[in-house]
C-alpha positions as CSV (number, residue, x, y, z in Angstrom):
1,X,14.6,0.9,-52.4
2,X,11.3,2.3,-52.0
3,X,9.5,-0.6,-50.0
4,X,13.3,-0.4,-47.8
5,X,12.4,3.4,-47.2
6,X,8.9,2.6,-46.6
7,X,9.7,-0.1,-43.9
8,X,12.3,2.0,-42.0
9,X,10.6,5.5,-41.8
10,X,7.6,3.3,-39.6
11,X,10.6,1.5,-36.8
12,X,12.7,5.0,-37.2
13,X,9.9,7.0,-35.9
14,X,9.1,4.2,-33.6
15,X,12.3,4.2,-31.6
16,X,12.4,8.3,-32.3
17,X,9.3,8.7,-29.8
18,X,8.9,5.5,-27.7
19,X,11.7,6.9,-25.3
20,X,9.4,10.9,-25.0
21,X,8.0,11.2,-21.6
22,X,8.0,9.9,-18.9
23,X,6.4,6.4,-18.6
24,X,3.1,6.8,-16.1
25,X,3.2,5.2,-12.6
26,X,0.3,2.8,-12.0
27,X,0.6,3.9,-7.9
28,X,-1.1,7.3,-7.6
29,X,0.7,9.5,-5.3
30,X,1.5,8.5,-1.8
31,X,2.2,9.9,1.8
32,X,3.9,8.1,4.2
33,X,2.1,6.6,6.9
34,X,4.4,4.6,10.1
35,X,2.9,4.0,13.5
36,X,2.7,1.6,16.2
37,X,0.2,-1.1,17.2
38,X,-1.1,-1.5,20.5
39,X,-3.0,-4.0,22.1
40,X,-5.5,-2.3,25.2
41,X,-3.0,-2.3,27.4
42,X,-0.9,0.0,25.4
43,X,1.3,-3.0,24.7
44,X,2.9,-3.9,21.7
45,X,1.3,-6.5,19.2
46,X,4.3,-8.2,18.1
47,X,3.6,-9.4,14.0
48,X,0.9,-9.6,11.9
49,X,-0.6,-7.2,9.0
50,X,-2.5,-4.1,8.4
51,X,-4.8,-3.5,5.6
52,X,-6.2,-0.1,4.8
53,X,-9.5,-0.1,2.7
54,X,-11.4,2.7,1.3
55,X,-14.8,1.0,1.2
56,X,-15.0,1.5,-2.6
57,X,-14.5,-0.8,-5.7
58,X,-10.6,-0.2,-6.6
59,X,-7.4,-2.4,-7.6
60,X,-5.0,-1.1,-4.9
61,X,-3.5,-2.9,-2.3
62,X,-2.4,-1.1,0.9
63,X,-0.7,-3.4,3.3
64,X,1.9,-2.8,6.1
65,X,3.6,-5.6,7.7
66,X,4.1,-5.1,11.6
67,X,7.4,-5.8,13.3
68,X,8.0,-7.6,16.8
69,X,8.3,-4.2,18.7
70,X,4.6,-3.3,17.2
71,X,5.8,-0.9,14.7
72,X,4.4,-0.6,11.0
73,X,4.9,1.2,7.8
74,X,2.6,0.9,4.8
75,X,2.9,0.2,1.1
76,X,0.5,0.8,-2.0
77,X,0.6,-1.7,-4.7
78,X,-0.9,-2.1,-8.1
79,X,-0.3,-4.4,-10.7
80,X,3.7,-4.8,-10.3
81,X,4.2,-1.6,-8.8
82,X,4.2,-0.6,-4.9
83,X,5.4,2.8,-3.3
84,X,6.1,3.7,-0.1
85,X,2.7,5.2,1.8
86,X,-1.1,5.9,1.0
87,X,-2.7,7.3,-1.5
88,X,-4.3,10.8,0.3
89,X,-8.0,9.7,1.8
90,X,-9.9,8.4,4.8
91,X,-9.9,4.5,5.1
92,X,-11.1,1.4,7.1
93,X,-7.8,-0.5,9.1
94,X,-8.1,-4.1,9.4
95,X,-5.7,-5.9,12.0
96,X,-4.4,-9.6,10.9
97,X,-2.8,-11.5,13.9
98,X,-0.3,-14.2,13.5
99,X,-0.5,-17.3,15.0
100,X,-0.4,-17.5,18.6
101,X,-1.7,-21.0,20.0
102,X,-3.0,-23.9,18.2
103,X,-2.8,-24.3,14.3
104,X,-5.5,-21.0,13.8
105,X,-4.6,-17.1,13.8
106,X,-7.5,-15.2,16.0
107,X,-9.4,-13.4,13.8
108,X,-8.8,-10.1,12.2
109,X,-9.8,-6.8,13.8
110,X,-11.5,-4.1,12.0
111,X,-11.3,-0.9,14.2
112,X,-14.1,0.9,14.6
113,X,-13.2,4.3,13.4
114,X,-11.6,5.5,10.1
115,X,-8.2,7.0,9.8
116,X,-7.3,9.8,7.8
117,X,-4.1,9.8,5.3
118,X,-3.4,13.8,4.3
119,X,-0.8,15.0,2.4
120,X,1.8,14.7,4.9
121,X,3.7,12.7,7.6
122,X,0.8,10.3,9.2
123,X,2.1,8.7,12.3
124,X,-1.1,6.2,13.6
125,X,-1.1,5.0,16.6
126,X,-3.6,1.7,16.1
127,X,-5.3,0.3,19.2
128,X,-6.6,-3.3,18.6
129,X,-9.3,-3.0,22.1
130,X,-8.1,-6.6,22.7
């Protein structure tokens, strides 16, 4: 009876406390961010991706896939998580093209300046100079 008692005290508290808490989210929190991309003609760029990178070592992934009338709106992902928006902080945007002629997409286009996520609505309007 004793070595019954000893067994089941270990799994009662086990299944007593593994449900306390809340379970931690491995996406830190996030703002949204929606916008449009333009080419330099203020028109449209129709598909493609946008990467936002802080410059730093990390194991996020914030991409935003962007829709045939230009328009975007990002995600953050770690491990198996994503949520909605960007972690708050100033980062690098990289433009991916899809493919246009021939069997090659034209190469990606970092812009030059760094955007700004803050604790809030961010609405971007991303100009690709091309």
């Amino acid at each position: 009876m004793c070595r019954v008692l000893a067994f089941l005290v270990p799994v009662v508290l086990v299944v007593l406390f593994s449900g306390c808490g809340k379970p931690k989210s491995a996406v830190p929190k996030t703002y949204p961010v929606t916008g449009k991309v333009l080419d330099a003609k203020g028109n449209a760029v129709p598909g493609g991706s946008i990467q936002f990178d802080t410059g730093k070592p990390t194991d996020l992934s914030i991409l935003g896939v962007i829709q045939s009338d230009g328009s975007f709106t990002m995600k953050t992902y770690r491990d198996r998580e994503e949520a909605n928006g960007v972690p708050e902080g100033e980062y690098q945007v990289t433009i991916s093209f899809h493919i246009t002629q021939g069997n090659a997409p034209p190469p990606p286009v970092t812009l030059p300046k760094p955007y700004k996520v803050e604790p809030k609505d961010n609405v971007f309007e991303l100009r690709t100079g091309k």
